[in-house]
VEXDREN-2710 file (C-alpha; in Angstrom, 1 decimal):
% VEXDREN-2710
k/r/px/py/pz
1/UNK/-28.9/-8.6/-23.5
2/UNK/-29.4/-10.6/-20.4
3/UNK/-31.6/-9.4/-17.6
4/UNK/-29.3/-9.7/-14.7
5/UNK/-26.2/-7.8/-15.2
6/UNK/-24.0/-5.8/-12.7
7/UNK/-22.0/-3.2/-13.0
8/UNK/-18.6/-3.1/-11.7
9/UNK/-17.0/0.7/-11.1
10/UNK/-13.1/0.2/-10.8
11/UNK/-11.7/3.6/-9.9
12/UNK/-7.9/3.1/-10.3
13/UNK/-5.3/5.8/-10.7
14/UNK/-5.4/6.7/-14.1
15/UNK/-8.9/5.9/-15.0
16/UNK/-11.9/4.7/-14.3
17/UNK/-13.3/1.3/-15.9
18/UNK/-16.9/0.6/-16.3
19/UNK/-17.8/-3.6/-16.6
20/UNK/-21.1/-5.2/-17.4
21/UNK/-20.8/-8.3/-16.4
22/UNK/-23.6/-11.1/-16.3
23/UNK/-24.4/-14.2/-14.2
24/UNK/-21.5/-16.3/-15.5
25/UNK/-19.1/-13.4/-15.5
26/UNK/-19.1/-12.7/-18.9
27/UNK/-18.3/-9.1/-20.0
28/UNK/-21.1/-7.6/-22.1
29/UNK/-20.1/-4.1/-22.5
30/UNK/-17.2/-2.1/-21.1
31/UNK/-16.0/1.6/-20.8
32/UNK/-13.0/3.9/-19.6
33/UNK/-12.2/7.1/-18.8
34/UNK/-9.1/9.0/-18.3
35/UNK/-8.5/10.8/-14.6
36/UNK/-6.1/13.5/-14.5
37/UNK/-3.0/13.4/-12.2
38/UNK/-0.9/16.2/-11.2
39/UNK/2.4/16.6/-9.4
40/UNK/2.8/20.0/-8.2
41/UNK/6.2/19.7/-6.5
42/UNK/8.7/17.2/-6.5
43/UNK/7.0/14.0/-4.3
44/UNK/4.0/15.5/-4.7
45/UNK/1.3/13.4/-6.7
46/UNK/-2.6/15.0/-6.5
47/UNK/-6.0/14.2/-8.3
48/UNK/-9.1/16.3/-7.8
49/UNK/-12.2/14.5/-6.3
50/UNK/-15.0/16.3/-8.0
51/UNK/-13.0/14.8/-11.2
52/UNK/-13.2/11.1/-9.8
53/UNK/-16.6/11.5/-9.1
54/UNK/-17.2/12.9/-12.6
55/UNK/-14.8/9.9/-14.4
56/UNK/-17.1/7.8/-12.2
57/UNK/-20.6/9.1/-14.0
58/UNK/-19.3/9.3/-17.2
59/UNK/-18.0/6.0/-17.7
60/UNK/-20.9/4.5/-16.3
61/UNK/-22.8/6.5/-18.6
62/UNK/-21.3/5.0/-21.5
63/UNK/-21.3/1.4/-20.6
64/UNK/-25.0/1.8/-19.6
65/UNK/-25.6/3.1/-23.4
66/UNK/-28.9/1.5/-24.1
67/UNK/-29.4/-0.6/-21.9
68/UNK/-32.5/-1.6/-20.1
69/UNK/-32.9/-0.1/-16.9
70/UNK/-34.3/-3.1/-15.3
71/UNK/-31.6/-5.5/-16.3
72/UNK/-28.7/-4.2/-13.9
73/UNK/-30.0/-5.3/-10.3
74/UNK/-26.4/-3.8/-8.3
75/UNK/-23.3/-1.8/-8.2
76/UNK/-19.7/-3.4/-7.1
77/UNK/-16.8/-1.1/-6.4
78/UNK/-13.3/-1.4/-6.9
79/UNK/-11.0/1.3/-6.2
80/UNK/-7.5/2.7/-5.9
81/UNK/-6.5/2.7/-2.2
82/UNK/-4.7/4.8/0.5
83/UNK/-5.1/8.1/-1.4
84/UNK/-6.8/10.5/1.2
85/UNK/-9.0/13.2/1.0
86/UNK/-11.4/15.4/3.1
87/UNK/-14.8/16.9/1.9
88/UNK/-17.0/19.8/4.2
89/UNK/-19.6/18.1/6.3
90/UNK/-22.0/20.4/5.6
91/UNK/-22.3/21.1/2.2
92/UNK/-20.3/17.9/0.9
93/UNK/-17.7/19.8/-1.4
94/UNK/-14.1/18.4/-1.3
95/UNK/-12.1/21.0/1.1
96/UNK/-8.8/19.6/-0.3
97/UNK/-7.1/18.2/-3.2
98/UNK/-7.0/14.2/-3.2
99/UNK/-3.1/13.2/-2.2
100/UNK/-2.9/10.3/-3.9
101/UNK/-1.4/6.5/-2.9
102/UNK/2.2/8.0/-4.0
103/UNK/2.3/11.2/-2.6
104/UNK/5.5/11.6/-0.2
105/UNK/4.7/15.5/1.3
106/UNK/4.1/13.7/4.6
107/UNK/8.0/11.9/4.7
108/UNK/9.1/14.3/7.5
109/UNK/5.8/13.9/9.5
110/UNK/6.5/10.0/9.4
111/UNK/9.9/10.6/10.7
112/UNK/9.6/12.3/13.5
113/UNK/6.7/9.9/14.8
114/UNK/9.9/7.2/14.1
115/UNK/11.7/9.3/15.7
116/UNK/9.8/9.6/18.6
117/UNK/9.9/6.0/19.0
118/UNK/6.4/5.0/17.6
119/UNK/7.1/2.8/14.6
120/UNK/6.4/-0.5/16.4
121/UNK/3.4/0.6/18.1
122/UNK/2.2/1.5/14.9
123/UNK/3.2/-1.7/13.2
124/UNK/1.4/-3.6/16.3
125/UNK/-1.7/-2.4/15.8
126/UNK/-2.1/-1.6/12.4
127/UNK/0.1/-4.3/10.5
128/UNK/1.6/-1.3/7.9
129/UNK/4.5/0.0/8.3
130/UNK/5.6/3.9/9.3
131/UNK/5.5/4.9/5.9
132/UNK/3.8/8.0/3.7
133/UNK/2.2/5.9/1.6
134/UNK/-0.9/5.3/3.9
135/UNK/-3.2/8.0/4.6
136/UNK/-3.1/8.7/8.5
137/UNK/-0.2/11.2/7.9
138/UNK/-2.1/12.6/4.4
139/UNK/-5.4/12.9/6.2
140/UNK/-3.8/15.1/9.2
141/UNK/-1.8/17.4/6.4
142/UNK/-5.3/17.4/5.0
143/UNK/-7.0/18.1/8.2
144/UNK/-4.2/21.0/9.4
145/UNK/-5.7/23.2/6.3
146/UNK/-9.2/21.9/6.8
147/UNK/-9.8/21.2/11.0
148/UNK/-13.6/20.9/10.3
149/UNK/-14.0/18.9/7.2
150/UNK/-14.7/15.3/6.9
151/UNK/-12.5/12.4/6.1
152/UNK/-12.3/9.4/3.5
153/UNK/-10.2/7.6/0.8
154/UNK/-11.8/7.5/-2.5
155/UNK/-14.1/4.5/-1.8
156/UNK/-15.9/6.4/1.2
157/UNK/-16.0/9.6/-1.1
158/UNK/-17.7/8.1/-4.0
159/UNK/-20.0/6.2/-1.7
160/UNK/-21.0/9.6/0.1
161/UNK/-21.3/11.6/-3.0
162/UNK/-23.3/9.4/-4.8
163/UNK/-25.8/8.1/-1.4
164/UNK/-25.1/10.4/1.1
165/UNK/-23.7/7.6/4.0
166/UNK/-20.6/8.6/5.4
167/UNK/-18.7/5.1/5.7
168/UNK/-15.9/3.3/4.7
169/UNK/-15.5/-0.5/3.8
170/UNK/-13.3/-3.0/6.2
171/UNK/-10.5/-3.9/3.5
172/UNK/-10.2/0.4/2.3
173/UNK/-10.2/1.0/6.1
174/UNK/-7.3/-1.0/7.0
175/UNK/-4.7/0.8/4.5
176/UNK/-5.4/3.9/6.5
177/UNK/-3.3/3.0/9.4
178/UNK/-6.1/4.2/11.4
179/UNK/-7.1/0.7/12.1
180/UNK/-6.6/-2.3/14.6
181/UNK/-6.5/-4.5/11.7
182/UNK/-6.7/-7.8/13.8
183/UNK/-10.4/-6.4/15.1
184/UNK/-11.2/-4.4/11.9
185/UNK/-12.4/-1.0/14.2
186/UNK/-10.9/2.3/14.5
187/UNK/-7.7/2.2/16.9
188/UNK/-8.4/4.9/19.5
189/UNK/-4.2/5.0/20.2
190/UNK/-3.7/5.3/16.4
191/UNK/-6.5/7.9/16.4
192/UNK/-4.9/9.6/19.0
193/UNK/-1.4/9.5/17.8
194/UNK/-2.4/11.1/14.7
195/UNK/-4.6/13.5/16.1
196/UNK/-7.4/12.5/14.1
197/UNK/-11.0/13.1/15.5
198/UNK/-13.4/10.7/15.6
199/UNK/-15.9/13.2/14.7
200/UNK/-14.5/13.0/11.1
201/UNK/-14.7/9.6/10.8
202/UNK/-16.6/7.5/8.3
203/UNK/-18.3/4.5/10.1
204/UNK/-16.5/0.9/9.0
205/UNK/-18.6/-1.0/7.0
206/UNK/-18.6/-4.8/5.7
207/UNK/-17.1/-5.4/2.0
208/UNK/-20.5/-6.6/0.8
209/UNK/-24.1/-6.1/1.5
210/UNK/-26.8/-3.2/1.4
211/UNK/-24.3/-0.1/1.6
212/UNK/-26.4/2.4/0.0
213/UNK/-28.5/2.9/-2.8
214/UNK/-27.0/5.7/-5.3
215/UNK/-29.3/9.1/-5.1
216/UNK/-30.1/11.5/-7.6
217/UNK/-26.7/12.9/-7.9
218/UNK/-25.3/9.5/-9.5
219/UNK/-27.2/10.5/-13.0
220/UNK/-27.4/7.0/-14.5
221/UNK/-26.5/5.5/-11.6
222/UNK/-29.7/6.6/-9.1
223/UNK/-32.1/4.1/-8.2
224/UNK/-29.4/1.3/-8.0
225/UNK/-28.1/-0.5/-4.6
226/UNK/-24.1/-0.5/-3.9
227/UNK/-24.0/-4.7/-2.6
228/UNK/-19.9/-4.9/-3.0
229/UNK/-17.0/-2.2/-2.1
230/UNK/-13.3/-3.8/-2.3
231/UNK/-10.0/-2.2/-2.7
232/UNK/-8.4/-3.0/-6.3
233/UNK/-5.7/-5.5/-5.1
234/UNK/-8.1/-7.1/-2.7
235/UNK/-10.5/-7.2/-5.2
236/UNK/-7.8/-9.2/-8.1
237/UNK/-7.4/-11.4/-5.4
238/UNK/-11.0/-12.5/-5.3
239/UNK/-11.3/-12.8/-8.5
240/UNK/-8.4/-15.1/-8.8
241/UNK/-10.3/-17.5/-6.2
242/UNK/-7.3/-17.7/-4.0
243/UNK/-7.9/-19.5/-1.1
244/UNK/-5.3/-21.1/-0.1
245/UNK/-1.6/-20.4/1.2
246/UNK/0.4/-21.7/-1.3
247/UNK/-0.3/-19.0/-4.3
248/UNK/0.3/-15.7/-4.0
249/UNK/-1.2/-12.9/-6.3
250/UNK/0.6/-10.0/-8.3
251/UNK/-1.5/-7.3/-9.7
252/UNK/1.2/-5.4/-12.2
253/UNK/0.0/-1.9/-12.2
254/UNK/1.0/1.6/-12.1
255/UNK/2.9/-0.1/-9.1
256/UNK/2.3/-3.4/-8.1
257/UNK/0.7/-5.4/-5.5
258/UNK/1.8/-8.8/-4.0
259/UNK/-1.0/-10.5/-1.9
260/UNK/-1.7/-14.2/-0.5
261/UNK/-4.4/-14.6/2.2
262/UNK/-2.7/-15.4/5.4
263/UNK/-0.5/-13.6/7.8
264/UNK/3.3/-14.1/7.1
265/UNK/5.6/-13.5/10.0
266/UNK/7.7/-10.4/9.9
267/UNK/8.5/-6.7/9.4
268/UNK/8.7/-7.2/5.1
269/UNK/5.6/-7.0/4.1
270/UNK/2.0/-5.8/6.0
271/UNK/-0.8/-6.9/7.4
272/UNK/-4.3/-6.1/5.5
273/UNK/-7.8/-7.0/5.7
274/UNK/-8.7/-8.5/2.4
275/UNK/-12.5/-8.5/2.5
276/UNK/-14.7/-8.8/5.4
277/UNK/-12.9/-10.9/8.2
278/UNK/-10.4/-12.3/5.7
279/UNK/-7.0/-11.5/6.9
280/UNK/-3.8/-11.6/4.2
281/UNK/0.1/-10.8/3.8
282/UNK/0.7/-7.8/1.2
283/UNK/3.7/-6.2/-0.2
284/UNK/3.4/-3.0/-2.1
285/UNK/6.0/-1.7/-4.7
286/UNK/5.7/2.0/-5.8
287/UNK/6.9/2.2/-9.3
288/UNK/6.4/-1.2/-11.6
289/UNK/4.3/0.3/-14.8
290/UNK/5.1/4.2/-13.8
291/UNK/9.1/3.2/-14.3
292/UNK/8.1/2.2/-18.2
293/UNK/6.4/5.1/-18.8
294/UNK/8.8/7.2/-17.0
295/UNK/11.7/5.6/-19.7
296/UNK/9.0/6.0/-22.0
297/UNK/8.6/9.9/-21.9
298/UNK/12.9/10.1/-21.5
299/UNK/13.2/8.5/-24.4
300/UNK/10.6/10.0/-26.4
301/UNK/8.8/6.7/-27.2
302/UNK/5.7/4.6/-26.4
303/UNK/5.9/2.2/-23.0
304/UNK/5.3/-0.6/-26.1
305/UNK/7.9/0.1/-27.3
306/UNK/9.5/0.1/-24.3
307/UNK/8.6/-3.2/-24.1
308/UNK/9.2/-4.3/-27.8
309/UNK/12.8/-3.1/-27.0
310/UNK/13.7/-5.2/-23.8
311/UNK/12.4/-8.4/-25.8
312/UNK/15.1/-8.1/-28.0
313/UNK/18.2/-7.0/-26.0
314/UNK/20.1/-7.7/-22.7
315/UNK/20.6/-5.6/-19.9
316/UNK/24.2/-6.1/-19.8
317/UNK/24.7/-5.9/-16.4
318/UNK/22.5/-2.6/-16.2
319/UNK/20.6/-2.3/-13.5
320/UNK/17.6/0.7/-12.9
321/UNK/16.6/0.8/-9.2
322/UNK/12.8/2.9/-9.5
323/UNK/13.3/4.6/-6.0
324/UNK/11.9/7.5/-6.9
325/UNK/9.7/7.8/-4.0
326/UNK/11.8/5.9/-2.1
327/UNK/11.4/1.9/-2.1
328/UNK/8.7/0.5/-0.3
329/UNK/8.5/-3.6/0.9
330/UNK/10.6/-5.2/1.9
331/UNK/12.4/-2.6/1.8
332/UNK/10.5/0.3/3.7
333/UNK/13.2/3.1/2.6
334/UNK/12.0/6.4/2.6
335/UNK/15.8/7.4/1.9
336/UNK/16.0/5.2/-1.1
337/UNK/17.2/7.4/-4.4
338/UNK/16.5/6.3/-8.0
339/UNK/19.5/4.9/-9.4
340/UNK/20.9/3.2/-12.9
341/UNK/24.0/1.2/-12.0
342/UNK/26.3/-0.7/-14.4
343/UNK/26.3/2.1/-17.5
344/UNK/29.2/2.1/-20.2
345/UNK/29.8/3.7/-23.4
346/UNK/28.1/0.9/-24.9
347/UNK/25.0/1.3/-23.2
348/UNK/22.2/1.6/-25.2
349/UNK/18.2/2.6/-24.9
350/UNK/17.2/-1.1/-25.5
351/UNK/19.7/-2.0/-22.4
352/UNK/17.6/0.9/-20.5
353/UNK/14.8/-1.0/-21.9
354/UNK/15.5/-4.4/-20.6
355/UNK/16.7/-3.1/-17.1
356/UNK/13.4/-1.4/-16.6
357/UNK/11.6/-4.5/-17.2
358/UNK/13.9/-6.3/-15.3
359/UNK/13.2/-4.2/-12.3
360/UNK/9.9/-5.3/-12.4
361/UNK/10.4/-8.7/-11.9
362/UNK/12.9/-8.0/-9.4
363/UNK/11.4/-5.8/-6.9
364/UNK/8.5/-9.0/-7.1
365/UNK/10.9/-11.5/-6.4
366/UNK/11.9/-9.7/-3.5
367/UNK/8.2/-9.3/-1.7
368/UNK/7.6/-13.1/-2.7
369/UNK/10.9/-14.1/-1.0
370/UNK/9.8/-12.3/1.7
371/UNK/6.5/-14.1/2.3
372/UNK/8.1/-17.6/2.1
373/UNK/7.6/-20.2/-0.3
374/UNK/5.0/-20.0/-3.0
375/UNK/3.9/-23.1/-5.2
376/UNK/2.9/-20.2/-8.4
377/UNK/2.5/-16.9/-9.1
378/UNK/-1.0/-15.7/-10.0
379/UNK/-0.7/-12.6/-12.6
380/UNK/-2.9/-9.6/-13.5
381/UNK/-2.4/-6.5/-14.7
382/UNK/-1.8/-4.4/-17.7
383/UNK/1.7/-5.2/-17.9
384/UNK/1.1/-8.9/-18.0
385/UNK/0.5/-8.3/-21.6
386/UNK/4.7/-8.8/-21.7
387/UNK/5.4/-11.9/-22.2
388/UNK/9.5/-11.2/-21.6
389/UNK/8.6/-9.9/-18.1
390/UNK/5.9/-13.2/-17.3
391/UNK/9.2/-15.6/-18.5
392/UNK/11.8/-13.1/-16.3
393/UNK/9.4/-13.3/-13.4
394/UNK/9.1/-17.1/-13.7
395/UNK/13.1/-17.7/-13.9
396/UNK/13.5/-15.3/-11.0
397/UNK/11.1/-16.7/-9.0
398/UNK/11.7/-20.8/-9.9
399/UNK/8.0/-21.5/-9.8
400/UNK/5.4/-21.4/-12.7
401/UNK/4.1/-17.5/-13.5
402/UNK/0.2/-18.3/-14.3
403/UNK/-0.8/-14.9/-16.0
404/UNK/-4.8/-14.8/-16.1
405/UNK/-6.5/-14.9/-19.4
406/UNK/-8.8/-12.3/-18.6
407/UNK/-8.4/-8.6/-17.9
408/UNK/-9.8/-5.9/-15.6
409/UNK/-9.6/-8.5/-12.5
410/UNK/-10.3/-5.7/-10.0
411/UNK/-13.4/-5.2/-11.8
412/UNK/-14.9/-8.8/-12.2
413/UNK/-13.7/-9.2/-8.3
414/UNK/-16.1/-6.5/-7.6
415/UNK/-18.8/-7.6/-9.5
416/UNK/-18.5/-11.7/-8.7
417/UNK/-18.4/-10.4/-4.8
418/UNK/-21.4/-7.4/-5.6
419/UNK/-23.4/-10.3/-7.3
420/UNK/-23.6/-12.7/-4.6
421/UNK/-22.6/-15.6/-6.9
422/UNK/-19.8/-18.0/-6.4
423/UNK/-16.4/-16.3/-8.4
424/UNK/-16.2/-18.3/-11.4
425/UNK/-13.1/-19.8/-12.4
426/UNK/-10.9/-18.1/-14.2
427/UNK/-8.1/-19.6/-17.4
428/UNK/-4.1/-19.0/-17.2
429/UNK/-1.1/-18.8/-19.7
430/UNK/1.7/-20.4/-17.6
431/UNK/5.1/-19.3/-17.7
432/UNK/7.4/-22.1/-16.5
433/UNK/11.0/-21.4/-15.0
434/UNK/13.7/-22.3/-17.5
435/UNK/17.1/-24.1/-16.7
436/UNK/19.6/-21.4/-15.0
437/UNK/20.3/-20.4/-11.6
438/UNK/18.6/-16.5/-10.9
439/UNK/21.1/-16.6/-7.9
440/UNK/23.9/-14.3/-9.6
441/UNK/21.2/-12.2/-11.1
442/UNK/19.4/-11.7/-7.5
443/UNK/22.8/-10.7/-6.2
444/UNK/23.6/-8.3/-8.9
445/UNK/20.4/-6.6/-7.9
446/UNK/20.3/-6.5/-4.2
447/UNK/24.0/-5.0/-4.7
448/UNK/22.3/-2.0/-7.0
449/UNK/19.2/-1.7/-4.5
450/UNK/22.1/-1.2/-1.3
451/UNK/23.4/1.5/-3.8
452/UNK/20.3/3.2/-4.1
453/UNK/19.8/2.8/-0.3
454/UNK/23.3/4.2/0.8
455/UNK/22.8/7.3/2.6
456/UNK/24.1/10.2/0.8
457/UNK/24.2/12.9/3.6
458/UNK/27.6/11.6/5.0
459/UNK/25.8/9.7/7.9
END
């Protein structure tokens, strides 16, 4: 075992992931646990954040199985973004459920700040979009059943539960849309706007550094120093090494994340802090992986063999638009419906199949076309693991899909950046575009996206 490991915490969605990883980024030991998710109404999606915290401890607890205490020197934290929640200053219990990344309650709240003419403002400052997604709108729901509690997104509450500092890191902060993202402080007009107090505010902190050192409270944990805290696509992209303009990242989740450092001109995509004072482009798309297992559960079947279908069929002009939150960039649709276009009596699951793979890749190439050119793709992700939706992405795209050879890139990000050494480099399967012209195929999907965009109220 060496004797200079760190341990990277990567709380995503559906799990937490525990890594091990040594001076040349090796993986020595590894563990997971599940994290509940609930949807009590329709658009609402909810996670509890005593049960994060818990996931947290026990996965750690597992990947620190016999190890010597001496030999891990620091912590690194990955984690899912934009999910909201509020905890009671006093006695540090959560005063709310967690409304997570995908929740939608806040849709109507949203609109009538549009409607009140805001939007741009909001835009200006913050570089996101009007949209639900973010948490300003979830943290005043929150705050409207909770006016004296506390507020964070699920990096600042795992940093407070487990040392007590009430803060936030710079890249986390951003996605609120509480942020002047151009000078990385709280924007007192945004603040204002949505009547959040400062008072309830975690202090903004640098993406690396001393931000705490975990008390008693983080069972295996206490003793050791926090030195790295990144959002999960922010922290992919530092693992991939990115540094230049012409790539552009795709983490292929639960939804999926386009990223290249760099602002791109334009209302498509938003403006985030990466890590630190590192600026980049992003393009978030709700439902990648969740559209998968969503067929999956319809169809009584695994989301492999979801996946073992689509390599062996075409989707024969189907087409499976995964608005079921609405559609997010470039698209920004709150309105947007779930829709399956092209069906015939000869439609079958494995045509399903392939259109929800397809989908994938399509919604993709539409954030990638919105940020300009792009010399490759840089892939991560558990549904890279497909090698029909690497080759569809690739033809789609025209340029080379280089799908990294390692997994759990959030993870290593966080503990190459908590580590203080250089980000080693990492190894790529390449996809290469094959001969064909995707321009009939992009067509055929923009036409089903305007379906599932078409207003049905009469307006």
């Amino acid at each position: 075992m060496p004797d200079r490991l760190v341990l990277a915490v990567d709380q995503g969605t559906s799990s937490t992931k525990c890594l091990l990883v040594d001076e040349s980024g090796a993986v020595v030991r590894e563990a997971s646990t599940p994290v509940p998710i609930r949807y009590p109404r329709p658009g609402w999606v909810e996670q509890d954040a005593g049960e994060i915290l818990d996931s947290v401890r026990t996965a750690a607890a597992a990947c620190l199985d016999g190890v010597p205490r001496g030999a891990v020197t620091a912590v690194g934290f990955s984690t899912q973004r934009e999910s909201a929640m509020v905890w009671d200053r006093h006695t540090g219990l959560p005063a709310g459920p967690v409304l997570g990344w995908q929740d939608q309650r806040t849709r109507a709240y949203c609109d009538g700040l549009r409607e009140k003419g805001e939007a741009d403002r909001v835009r200006a400052i913050s570089g996101l979009p009007l949209d639900p997604m973010f948490s300003a709108a979830k943290l005043r729901w929150l705050l409207d059943r909770a006016p004296d509690a506390v507020v964070g997104t699920v990096d600042s509450w795992l940093v407070y539960a487990l040392t007590g500092r009430h803060q936030i890191e710079v890249g986390n902060a951003s996605r609120t849309q509480l942020v002047d993202v151009r000078a990385g402080d709280w924007s007192a007009e945004l603040l204002d706007l949505f009547e959040i107090p400062t008072s309830a505010l975690p202090s903004i902190t640098a993406s690396a550094g001393e931000l705490g050192r975990i008390g008693e409270h983080g069972g295996v944990l206490a003793g050791l120093p926090i030195t790295a805290v990144l959002g999960d696509s922010h922290a992919a992209l530092y693992a991939h090494g990115t540094s230049t303009e012409d790539g552009v990242k795709v983490t292929y989740g639960t939804g999926s994340s386009v990223m290249r450092l760099g602002a791109v001109v334009g209302d498509a995509v938003c403006l985030t802090v990466a890590w630190n004072d590192r600026l980049a482009a992003e393009g978030n798309i709700r439902s990648s992986g969740a559209t998968v297992a969503w067929l999956a559960d319809l169809l009584g079947v695994t989301a492999e063999r979801i996946g073992q279908m689509a390599a062996t069929a075409s989707s024969d002009g189907v087409h499976l638009v995964p608005g079921f939150g609405g559609l997010a960039a470039p698209w920004w649709d709150d309105t947007a419906v779930g829709l399956i276009s092209g069906l015939t009596l000869g439609t079958k699951p494995a045509q399903l199949a392939r259109a929800a793979i397809e989908s994938i890749a399509h919604q993709v190439a539409d954030v990638v076309d919105a940020m300009g050119p792009v010399g490759a793709v840089l892939a991560d992700g558990g549904a890279t693991g497909n090698d029909v939706l690497m080759q569809i992405q690739a033809d789609l795209l025209g340029v080379p899909v280089k799908r990294a050879r390692t997994a759990n890139l959030s993870a290593l990000g966080a503990a190459f950046l908590a580590s203080g050494f250089p980000a080693p480099p990492l190894s790529y399967d390449e996809f290469r575009p094959q001969p064909g012209d995707p321009a009939p195929l992009r067509a055929a999907w923009r036409a089903a996206v305007a379906r599932a965009r078409t207003p049905t109220d009469g307006s």
